[in-house]
C-alpha positions as CSV (number, residue, x, y, z in Angstrom):
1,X,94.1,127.9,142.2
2,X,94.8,130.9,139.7
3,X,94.4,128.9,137.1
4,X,91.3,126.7,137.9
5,X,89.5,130.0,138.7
6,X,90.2,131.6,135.5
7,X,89.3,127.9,133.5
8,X,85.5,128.9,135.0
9,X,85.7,132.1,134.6
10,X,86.0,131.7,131.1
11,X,83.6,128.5,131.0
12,X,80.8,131.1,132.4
13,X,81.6,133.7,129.9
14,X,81.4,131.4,127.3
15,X,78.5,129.6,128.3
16,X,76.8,133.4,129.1
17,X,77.8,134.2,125.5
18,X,75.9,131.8,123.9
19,X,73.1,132.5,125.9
20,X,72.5,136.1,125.5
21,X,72.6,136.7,129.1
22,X,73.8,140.2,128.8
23,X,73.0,141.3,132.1
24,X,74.3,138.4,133.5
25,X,77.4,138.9,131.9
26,X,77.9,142.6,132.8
27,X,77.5,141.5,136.4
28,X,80.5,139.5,136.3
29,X,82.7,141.4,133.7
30,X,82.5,144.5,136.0
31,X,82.9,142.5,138.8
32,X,85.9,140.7,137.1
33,X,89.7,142.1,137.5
34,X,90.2,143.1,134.0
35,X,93.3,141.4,134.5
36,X,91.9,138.1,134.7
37,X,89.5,139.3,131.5
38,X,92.8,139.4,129.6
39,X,93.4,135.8,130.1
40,X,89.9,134.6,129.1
41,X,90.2,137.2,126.2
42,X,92.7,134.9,124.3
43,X,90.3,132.2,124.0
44,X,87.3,134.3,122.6
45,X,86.2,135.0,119.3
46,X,87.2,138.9,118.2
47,X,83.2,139.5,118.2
48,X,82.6,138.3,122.0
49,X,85.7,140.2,123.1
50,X,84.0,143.3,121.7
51,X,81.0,142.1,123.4
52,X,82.6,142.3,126.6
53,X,85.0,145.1,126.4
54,X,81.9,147.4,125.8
55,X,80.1,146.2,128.8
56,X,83.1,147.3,131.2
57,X,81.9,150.7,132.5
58,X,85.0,151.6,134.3
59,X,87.4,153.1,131.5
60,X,90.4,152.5,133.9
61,X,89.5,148.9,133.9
62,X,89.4,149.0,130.2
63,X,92.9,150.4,130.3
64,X,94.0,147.9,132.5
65,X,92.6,145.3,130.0
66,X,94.0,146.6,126.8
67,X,97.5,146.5,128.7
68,X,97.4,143.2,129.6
69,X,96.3,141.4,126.3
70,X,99.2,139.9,124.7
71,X,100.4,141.4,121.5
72,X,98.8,138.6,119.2
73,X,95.3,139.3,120.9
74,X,95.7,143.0,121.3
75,X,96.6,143.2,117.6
76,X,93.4,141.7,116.3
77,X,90.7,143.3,118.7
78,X,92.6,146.9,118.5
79,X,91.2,146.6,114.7
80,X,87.5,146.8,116.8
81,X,88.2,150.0,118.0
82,X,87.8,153.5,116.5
83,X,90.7,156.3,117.6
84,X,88.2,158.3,119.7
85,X,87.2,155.7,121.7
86,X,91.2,154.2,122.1
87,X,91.5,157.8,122.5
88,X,89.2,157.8,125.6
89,X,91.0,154.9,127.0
90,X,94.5,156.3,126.4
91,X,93.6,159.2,128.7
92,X,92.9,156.6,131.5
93,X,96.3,155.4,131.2
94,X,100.3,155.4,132.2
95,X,102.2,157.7,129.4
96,X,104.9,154.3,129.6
97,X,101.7,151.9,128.6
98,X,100.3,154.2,126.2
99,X,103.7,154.5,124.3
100,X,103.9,150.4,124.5
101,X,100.4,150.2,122.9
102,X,100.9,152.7,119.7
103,X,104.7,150.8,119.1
104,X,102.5,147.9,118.5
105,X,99.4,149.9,116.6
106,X,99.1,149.7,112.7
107,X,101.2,152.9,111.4
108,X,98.2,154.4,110.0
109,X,96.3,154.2,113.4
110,X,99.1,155.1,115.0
111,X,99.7,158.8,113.5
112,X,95.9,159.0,114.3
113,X,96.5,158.4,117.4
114,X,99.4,161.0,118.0
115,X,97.8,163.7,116.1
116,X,94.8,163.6,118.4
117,X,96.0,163.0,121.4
118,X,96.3,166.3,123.2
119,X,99.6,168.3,122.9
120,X,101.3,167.5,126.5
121,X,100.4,164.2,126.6
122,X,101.3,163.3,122.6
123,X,105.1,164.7,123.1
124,X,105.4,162.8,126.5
125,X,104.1,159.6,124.5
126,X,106.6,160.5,121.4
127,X,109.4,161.0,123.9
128,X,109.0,157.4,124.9
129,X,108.6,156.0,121.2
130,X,112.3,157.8,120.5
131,X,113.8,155.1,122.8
132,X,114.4,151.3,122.0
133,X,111.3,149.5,123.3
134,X,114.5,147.0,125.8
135,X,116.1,150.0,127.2
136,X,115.5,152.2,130.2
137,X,114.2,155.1,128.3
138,X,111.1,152.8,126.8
139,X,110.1,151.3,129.5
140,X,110.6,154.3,131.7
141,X,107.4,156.0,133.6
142,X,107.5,160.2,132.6
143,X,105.6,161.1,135.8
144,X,107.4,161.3,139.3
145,X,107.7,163.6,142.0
146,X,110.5,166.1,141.7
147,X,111.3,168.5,144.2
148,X,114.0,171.6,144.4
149,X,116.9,170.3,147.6
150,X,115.4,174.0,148.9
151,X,112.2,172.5,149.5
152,X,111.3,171.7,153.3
153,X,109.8,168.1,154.4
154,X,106.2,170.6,154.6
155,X,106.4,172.2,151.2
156,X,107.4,168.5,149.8
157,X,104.2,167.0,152.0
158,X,101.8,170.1,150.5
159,X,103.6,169.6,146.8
160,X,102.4,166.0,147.1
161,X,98.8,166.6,148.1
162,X,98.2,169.6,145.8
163,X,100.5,169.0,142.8
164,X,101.4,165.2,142.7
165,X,97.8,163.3,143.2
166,X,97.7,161.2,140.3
167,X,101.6,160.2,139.9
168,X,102.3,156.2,139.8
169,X,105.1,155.7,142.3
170,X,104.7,158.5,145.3
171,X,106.8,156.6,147.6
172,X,109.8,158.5,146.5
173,X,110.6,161.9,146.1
174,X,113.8,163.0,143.7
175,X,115.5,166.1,144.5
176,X,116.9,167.9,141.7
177,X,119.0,171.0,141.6
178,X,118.1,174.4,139.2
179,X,119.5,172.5,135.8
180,X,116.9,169.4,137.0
181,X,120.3,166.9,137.6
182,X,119.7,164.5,140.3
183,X,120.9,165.1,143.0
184,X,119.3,162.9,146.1
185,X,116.1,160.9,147.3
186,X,113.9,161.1,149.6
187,X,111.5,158.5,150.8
188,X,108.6,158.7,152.0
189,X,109.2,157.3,155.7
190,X,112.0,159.8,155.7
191,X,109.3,162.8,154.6
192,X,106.9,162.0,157.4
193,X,109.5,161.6,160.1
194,X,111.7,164.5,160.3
195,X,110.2,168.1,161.5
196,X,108.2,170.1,158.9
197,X,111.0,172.7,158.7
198,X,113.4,170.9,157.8
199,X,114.8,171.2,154.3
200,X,115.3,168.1,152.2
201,X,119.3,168.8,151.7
202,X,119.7,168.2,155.1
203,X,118.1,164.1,154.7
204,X,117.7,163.7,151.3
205,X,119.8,160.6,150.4
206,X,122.8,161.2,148.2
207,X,124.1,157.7,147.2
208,X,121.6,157.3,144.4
209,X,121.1,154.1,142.3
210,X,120.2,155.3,138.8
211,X,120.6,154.3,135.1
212,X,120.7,155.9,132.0
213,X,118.6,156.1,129.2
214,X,120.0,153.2,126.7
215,X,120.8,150.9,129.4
216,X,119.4,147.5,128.5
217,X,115.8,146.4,130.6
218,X,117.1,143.4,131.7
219,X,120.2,145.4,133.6
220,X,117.7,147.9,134.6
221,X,115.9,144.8,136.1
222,X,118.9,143.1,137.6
223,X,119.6,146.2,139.5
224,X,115.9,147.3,140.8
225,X,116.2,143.3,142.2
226,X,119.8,143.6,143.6
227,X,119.1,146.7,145.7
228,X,115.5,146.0,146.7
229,X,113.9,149.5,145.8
230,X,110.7,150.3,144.1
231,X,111.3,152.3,141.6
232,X,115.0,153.3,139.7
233,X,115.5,157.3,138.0
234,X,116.5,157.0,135.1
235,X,119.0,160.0,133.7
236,X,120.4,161.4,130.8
237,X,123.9,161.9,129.9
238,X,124.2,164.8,132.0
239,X,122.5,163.7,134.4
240,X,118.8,165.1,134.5
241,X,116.1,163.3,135.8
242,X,113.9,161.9,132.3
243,X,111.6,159.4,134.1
244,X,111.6,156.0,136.2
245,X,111.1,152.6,136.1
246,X,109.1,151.1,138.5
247,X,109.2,147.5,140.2
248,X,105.7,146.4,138.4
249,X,107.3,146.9,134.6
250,X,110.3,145.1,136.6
251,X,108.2,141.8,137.3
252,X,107.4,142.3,133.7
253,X,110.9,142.3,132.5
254,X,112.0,139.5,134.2
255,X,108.9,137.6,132.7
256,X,109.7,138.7,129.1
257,X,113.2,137.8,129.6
258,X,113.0,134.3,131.0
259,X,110.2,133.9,128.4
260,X,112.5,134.4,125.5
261,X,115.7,132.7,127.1
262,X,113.3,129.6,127.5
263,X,112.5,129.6,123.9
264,X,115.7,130.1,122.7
265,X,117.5,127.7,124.1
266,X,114.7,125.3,123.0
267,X,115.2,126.1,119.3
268,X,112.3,128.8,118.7
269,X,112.9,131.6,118.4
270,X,111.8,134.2,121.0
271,X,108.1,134.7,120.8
272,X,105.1,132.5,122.0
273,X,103.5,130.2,119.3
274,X,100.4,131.9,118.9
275,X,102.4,135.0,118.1
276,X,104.0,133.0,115.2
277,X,102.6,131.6,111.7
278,X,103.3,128.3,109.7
279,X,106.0,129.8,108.0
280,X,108.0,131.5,110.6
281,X,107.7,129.3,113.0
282,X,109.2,126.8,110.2
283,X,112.0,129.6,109.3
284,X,112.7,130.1,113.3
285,X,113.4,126.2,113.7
286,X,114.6,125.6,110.9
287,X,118.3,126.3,111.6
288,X,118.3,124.7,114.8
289,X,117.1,121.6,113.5
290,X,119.9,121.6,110.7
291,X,122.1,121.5,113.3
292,X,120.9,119.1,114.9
293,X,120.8,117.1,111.5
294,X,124.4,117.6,110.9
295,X,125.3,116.3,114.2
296,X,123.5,112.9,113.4
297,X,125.0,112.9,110.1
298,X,128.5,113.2,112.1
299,X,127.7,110.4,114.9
300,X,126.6,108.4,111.4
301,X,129.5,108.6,109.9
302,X,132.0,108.2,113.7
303,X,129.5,104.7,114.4
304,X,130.4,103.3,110.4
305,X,134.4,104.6,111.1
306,X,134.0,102.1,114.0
307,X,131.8,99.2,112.4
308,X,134.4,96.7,112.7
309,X,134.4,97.2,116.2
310,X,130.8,97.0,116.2
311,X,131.0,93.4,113.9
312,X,133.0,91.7,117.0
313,X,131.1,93.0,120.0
314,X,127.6,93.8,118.9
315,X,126.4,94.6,122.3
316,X,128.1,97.5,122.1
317,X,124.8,99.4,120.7
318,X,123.2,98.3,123.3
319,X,124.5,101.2,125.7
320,X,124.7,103.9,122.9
321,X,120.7,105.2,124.3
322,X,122.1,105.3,127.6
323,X,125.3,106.8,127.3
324,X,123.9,109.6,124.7
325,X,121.2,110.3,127.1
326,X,123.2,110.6,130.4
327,X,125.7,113.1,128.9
328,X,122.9,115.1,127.3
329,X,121.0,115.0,130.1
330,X,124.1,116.7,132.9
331,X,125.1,118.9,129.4
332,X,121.2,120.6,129.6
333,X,121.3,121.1,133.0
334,X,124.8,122.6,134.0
335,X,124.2,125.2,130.8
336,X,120.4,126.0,132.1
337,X,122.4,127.0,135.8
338,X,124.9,128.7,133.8
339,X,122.4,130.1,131.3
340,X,120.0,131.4,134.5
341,X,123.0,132.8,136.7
342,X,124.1,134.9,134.0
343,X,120.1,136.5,133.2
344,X,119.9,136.8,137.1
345,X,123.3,138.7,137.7
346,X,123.9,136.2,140.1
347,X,126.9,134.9,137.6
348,X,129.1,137.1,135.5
349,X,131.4,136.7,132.3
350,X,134.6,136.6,134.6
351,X,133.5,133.3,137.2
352,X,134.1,131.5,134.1
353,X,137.0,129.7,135.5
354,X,135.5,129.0,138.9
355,X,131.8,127.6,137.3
356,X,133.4,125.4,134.7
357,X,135.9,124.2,137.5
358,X,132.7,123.4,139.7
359,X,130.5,121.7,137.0
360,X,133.5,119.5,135.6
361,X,134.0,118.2,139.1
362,X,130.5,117.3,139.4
363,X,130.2,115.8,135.9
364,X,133.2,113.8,137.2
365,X,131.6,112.5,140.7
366,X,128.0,111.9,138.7
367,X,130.0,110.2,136.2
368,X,131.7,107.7,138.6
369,X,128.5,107.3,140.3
370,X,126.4,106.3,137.4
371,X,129.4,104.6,135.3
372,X,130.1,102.5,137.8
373,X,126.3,101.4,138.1
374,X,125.4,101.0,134.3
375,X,128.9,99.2,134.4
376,X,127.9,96.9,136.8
377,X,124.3,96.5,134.8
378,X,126.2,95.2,131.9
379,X,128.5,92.4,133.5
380,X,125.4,91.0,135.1
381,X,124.0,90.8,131.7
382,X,126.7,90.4,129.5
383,X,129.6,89.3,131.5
384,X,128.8,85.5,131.2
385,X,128.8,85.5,127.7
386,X,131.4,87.8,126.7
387,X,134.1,86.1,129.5
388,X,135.6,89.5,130.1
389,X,134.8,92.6,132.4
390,X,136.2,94.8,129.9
391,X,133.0,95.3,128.4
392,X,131.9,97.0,131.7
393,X,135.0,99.0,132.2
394,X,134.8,100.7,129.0
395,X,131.0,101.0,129.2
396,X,131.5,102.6,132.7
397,X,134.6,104.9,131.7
398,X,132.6,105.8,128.2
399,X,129.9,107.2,130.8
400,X,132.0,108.7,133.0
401,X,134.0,110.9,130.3
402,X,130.5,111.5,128.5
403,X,129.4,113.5,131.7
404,X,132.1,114.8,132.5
405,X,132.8,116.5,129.0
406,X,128.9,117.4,129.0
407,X,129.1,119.1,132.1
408,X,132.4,120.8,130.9
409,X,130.5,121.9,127.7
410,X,127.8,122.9,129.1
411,X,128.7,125.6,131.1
412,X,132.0,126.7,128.9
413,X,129.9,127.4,125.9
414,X,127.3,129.8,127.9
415,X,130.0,131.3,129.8
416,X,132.5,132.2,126.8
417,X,129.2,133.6,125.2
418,X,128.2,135.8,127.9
419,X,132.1,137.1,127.4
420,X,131.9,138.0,124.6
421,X,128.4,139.6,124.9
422,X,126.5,136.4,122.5
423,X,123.2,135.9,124.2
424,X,124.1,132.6,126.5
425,X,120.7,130.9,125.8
426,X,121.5,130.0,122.1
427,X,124.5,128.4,123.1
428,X,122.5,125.9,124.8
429,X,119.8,123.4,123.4
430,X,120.7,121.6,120.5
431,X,123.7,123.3,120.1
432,X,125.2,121.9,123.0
433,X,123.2,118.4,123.2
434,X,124.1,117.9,119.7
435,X,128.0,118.2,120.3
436,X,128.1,116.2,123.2
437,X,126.2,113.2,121.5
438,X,129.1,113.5,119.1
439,X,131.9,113.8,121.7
440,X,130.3,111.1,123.6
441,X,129.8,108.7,120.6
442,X,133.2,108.8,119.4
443,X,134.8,108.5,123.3
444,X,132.5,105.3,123.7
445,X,133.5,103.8,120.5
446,X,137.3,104.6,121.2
447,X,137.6,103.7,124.6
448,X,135.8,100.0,123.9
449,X,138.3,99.5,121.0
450,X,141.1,100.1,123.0
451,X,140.2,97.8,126.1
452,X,138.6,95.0,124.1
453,X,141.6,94.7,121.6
454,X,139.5,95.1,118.5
């Protein structure tokens, strides 16, 4: 439904835009969540998105807008835009989203940028940019609610309403001590239901989930999920509060990172196409491709080591397709579980003996399953002619140890990665279809010499 809505959406605009119906179109751009106006964005022209980014009156909706257009679109409209008016935006926006947009400004505009922005707000912003853009301290949100553990459930209730209207994540309060170290939270249930008096030592909770500054997003992710809370502090080395990451930069995370696990273990790389030109998308693929080319050259050169075989019993290349495509099929599919559990935290480094154990005996049973019925398949149709069920037999058993050494593969390969902190996803895709078309090449061709006496 998302996505037919958005098709017209942008079928309207477009048609609008080559119209002239301004006021038409300001009706439904204002009207029009601007993240929804980022999606159409992508398809327009950089003169009609400047068309309809100055007909949105609401400058937090033009915040919203700029940080939802994805770098490749954001990078050509931002050249549009003067630093006074990004300036007037920026002021409608997170410190966290501001410091995402300038990391991906021009240099130039950037220090522009920075030197105008006003002094509180341009070190908050330059205290983000100091921190890798995938760890906790980039991603982290500057503003939160921070109260002294001397501070009664009132006081915190006033500090709130008089001192903390604008902050992004009210729905917990952090209590540090005088050095500003965390020392408890406080939700906001907790706030409203205890008498006003009370101090926030007394209920404050002390078992705090929090992660430091360089700890990787995707951990940070993993552990906002595992825990179900909104928001995570994030520390310092000693322990004072710097910021927090909230669950909506969370979703985001989880998007970027299945995003780039997708792509790499297809082969390219770990940005969208669009974000990518001829040559380095060609550069990206290039490597994976070799390896996939060496492979063949390998299964070339096991097949002509095994011609003579292949004189006597042609038929034999008959059930190479089948019995390439079943064990690269189970190989793809146990290292995409393997690949997933270990992005999700729900698999870690050290199950590697109890997932391997656990694909390999499935491989086995999918193996006897489907060797036994491509088996059968070939007596039917070469039985008769041949005068021997050996055929079958080694066709079934040349399936069965193809899936079973795919599935043993494919999740080894990931999991030894993960151990020794490789990214799993490039162990996968044509690395690991490539090796098993070898492995199950040469078992096929070995197996059928042996049982047909050639």
């Amino acid at each position: 439904m998302s996505e037919d809505r958005n098709k017209i959406l942008e079928e309207t605009i477009k048609r609008l835009l080559r119209r002239g119906a301004i006021t038409n179109l300001q009706k439904i751009v204002n009207k029009t969540h601007a993240a929804d106006l980022s999606v159409v964005f992508r398809n327009l022209s950089v003169n009609s998105q400047r068309k309809l980014f100055d007909m949105i009156v609401d400058y937090e909706q033009r915040a919203v807008l700029l940080s939802e257009l994805s770098e490749y679109t954001f990078t050509d409209f931002i050249e549009t835009i003067e630093v006074e008016e990004l300036l007037d935006v920026f002021d409608h926006m997170p410190a966290d989203d501001v410091a995402d947009l300038i990391a991906d400004l021009p240099p130039e505009k950037a220090d522009a940028v920075l030197e105008k922005m006003k002094t509180e707000e341009s070190e908050e912003v330059e205290d983000l940019l100091s921190y890798d853009d995938d760890t906790a301290g980039g991603i982290m949100v500057p503003d939160f609610v921070a109260l002294s553990e001397e501070n009664t459930a009132r006081e915190a209730i006033e500090s709130l309403q008089k001192d903390f209207p604008d902050v992004e994540m009210p729905f917990y309060l952090y209590v540090v001590d005088e050095h500003e170290r965390l020392v408890g939270v406080v939700s906001l249930r907790q706030l409203v239901v205890v008498k006003p008096g009370t101090p926030l030592r007394d209920f404050m909770t002390t078992d705090i989930f929090s992660v430091k500054t360089d700890m990787d997003q995707e951990e940070v992710a993993k552990i906002v999920a595992r825990y179900d809370i909104l928001a995570v502090p994030v520390v310092d080395d000693n322990n004072r509060l710097m910021g927090i990451v909230t669950v909506d930069d969370v979703i985001d995370i989880f998007r970027q990172e299945a995003t780039e696990d997708m792509l790499k273990m297809a082969g390219v790389g770990e940005e969208f196409v669009e974000t990518q030109s001829v040559v380095s998308s060609t550069r990206i693929r290039l490597p994976w491709l070799f390896a996939s080319c060496i492979g063949g050259i390998l299964a070339f050169f096991i097949i002509g080591h095994f011609e003579n075989t292949l004189k006597q019993v042609t038929y034999l290349a008959a059930f190479l397709p089948v019995i390439m495509g079943m064990g690269g099929n189970i190989g793809t599919q146990s290292s995409t579980i393997v690949v997933r559990g270990l992005a999700t935290g729900r698999l870690v480094a050290d199950d590697l003996r109890n997932v391997v154990c656990k694909e390999l005996c499935i491989g086995m049973i999918l193996g006897i399953i489907y060797g036994g019925l491509i088996a059968l398949a070939a007596q039917i149709r070469f039985g008769a002619e041949l005068n021997t069920a050996m055929l079958a037999v080694s066709v079934g058993l040349a399936v069965l140890s193809s899936m079973s050494i795919a599935a043993l593969v494919g999740s080894l390969v990931p999991m030894v990665f993960g151990r020794i902190n490789i990214d799993p996803a490039v162990a996968t895709g044509p690395f690991v279809t490539t090796s098993i078309d070898i492995i199950s090449v040469y078992c096929y061709f070995k197996i059928a010499t042996q049982l047909l006496g050639l």
